[in-house]
SETOR-484047 format. One record per atom (N, C-alpha, C): residue in three letters; chain; atom name; x, y, z. Coordinates in nm, 2 decimals, decimal comma. Atoms other than C-alpha are relative to their C-alpha. Example, Ala and Ser with C-alpha at 12.3 -4.5 7.8 and 13.67 -1.06 7.14 Angstrom:
- ala A N 0,09 -0,12 0,00 .
- ala A CA 1,23 -0,45 0,78 .
- ala A C 0,09 0,12 0,00 .
- ser A N -0,09 -0,11 0,00 .
- ser A CA 1,37 -0,11 0,71 .
- ser A C -0,08 0,11 0,08 .
END
This chain:
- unk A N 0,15 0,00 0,01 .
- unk A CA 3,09 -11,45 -4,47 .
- unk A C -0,05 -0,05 0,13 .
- unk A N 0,08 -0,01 -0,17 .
- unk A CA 2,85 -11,43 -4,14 .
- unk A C -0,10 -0,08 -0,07 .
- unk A N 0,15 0,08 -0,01 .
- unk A CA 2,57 -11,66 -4,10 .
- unk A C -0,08 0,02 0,16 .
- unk A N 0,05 -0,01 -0,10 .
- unk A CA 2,31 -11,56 -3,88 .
- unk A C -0,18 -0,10 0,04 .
- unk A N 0,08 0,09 0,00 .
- unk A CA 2,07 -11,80 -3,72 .
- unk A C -0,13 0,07 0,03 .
- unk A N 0,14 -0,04 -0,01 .
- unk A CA 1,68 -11,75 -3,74 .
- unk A C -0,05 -0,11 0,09 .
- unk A N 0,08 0,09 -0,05 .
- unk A CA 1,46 -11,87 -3,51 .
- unk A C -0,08 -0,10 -0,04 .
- unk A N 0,07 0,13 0,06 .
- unk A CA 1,29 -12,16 -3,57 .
- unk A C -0,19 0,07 -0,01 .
- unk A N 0,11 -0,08 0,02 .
- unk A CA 0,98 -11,95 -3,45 .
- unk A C -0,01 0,12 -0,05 .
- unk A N 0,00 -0,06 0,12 .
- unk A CA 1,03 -11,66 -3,63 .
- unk A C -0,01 -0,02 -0,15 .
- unk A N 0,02 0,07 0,11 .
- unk A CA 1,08 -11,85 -3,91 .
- unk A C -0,15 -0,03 -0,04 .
- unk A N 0,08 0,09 -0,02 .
- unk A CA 0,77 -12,02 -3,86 .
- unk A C -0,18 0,14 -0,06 .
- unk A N 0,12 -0,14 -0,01 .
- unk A CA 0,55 -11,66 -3,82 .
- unk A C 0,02 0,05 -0,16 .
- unk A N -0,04 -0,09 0,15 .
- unk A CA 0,71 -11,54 -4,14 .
- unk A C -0,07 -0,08 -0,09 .
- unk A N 0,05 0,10 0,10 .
- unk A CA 0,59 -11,87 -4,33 .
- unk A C -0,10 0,01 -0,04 .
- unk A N 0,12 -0,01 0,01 .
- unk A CA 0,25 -11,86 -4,21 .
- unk A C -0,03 0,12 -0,10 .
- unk A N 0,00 -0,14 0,06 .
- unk A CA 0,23 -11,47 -4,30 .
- unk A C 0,00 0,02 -0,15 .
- unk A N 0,00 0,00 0,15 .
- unk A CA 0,35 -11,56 -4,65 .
- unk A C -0,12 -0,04 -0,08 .
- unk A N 0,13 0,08 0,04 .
- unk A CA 0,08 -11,79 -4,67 .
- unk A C -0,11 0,06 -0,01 .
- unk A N 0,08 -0,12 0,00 .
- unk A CA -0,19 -11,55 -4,61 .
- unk A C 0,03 0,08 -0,08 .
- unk A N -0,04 -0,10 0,09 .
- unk A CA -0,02 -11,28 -4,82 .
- unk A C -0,08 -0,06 -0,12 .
- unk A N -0,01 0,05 0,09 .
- unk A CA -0,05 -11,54 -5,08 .
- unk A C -0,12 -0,03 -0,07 .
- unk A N 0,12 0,02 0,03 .
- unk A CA -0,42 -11,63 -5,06 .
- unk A C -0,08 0,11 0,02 .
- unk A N 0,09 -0,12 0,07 .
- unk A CA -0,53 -11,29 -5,08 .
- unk A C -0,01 0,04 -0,15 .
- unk A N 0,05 -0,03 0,12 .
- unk A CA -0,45 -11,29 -5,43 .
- unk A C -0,08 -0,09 -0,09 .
- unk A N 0,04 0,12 0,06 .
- unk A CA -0,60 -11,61 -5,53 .
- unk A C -0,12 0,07 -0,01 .
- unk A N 0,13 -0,07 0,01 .
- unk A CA -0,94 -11,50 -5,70 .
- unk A C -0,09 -0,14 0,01 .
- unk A N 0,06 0,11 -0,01 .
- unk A CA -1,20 -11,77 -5,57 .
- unk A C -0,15 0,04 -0,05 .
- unk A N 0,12 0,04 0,05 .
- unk A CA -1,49 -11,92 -5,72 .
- unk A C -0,14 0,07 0,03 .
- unk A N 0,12 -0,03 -0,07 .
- unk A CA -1,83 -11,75 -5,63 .
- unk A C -0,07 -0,18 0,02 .
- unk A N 0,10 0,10 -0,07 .
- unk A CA -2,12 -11,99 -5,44 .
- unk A C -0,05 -0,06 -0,11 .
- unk A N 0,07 0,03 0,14 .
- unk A CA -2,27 -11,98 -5,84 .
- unk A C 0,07 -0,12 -0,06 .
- unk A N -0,08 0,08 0,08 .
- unk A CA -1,97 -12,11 -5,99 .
- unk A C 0,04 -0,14 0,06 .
- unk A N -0,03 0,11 -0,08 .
- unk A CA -1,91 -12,39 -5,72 .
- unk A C -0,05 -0,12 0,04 .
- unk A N 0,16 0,12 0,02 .
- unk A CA -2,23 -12,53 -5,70 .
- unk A C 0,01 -0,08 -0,16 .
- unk A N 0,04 0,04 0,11 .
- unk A CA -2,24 -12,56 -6,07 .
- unk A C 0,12 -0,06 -0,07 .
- unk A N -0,16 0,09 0,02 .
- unk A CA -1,83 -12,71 -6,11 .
- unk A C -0,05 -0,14 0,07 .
- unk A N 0,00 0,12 -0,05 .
- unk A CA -1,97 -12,95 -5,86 .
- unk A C -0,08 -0,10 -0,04 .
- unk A N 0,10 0,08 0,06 .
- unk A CA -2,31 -13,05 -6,02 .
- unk A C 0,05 -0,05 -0,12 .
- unk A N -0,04 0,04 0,18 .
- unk A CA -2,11 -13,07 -6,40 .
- unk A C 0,12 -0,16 0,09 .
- unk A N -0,08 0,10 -0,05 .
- unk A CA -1,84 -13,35 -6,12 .
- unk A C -0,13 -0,10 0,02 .
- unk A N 0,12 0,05 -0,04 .
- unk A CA -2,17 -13,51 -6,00 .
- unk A C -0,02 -0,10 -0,14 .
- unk A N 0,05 0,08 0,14 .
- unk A CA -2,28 -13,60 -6,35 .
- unk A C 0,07 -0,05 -0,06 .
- unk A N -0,11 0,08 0,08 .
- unk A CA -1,95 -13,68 -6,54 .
- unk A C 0,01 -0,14 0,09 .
- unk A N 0,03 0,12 -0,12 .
- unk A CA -1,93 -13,93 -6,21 .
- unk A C -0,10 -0,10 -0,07 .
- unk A N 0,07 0,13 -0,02 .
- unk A CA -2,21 -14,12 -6,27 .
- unk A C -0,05 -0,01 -0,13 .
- unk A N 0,00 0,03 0,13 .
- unk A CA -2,20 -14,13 -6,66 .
- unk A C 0,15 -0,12 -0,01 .
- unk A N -0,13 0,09 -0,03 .
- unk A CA -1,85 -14,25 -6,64 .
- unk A C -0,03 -0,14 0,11 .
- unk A N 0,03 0,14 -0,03 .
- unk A CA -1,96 -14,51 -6,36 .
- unk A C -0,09 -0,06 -0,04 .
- unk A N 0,12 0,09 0,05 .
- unk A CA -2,28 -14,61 -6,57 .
- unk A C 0,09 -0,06 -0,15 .
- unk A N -0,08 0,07 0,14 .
- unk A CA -2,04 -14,67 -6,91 .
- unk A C 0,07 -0,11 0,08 .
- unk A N -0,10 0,12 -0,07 .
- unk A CA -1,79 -14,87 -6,65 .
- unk A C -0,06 -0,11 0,04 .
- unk A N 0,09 0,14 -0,03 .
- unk A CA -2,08 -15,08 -6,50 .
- unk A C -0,01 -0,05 -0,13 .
- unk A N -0,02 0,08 0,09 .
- unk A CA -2,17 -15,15 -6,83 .
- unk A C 0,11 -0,10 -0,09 .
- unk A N -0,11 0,03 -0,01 .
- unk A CA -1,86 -15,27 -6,96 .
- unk A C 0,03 -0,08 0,08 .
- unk A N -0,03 0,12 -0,10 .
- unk A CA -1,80 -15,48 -6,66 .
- unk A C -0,07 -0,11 -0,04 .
- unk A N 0,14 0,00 -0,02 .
- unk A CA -2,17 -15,58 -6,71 .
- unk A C 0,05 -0,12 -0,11 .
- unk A N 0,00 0,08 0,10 .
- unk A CA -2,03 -15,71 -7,07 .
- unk A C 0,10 -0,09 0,03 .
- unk A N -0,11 0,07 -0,03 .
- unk A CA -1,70 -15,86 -7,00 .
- unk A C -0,02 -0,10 0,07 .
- unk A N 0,02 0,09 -0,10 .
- unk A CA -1,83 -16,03 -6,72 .
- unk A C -0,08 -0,10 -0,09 .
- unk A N 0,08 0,06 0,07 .
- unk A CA -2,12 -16,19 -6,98 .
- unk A C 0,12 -0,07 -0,06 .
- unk A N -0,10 0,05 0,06 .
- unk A CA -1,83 -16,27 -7,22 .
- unk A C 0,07 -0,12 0,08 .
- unk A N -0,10 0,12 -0,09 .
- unk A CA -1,62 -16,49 -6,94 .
- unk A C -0,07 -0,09 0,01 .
- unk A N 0,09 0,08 -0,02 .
- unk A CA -1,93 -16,64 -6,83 .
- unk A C -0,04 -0,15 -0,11 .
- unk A N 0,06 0,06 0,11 .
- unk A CA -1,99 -16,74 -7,19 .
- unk A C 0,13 -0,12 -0,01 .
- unk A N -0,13 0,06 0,05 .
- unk A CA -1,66 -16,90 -7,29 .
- unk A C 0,06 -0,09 0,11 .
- unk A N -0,06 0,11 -0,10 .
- unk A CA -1,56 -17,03 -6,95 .
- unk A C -0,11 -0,02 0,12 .
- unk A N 0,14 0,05 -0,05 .
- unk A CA -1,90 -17,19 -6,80 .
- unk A C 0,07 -0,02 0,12 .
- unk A N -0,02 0,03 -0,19 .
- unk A CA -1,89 -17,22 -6,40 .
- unk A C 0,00 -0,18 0,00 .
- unk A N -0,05 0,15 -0,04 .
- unk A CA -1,77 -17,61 -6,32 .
- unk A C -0,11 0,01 0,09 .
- unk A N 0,08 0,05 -0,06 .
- unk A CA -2,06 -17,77 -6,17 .
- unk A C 0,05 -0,08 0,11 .
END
C-alpha cells in the first residue's frame, strides 16, 4: 500500500472550498425573519430577567428577615 503526501496547502484550499460548497446550501433566514427571531430573544430576555430580579428581590427579603444585619 502507497501513501501519498498532500500538501499542507492544498489541503488547506480543498477545506476552505468545502466550506463554501457547504454554505450554499444552507437556506438562511430572510431580514423579516431575523429581525423578528431577535425581537421574540429581546423579550424572553427581559421577562426571564424581570421573574429572576424578582426572585432575588424575594429571597434577598427572606434572609434579611430571619437573619437581621448585626449592628
Amino acid at each position: 500500500m502507497t501513501y501519498h503526501a498532500v500538501s499542507p496547502k492544498r489541503s488547506r484550499f480543498k477545506f476552505v472550498g468545502e466550506i463554501l460548497a457547504e454554505l450554499k446550501k444552507v437556506t438562511w433566514l430572510t431580514r423579516r425573519e431575523a429581525a423578528y427571531l431577535t425581537f421574540l430573544v429581546l423579550v424572553v430576555t427581559i421577562i426571564v430577567g424581570i421573574i429572576l430580579g424578582a426572585t432575588d428581590l424575594g429571597f434577598s427579603g427572606l434572609v434579611q428577615k430571619f437573619f437581621p444585619p448585626s449592628p
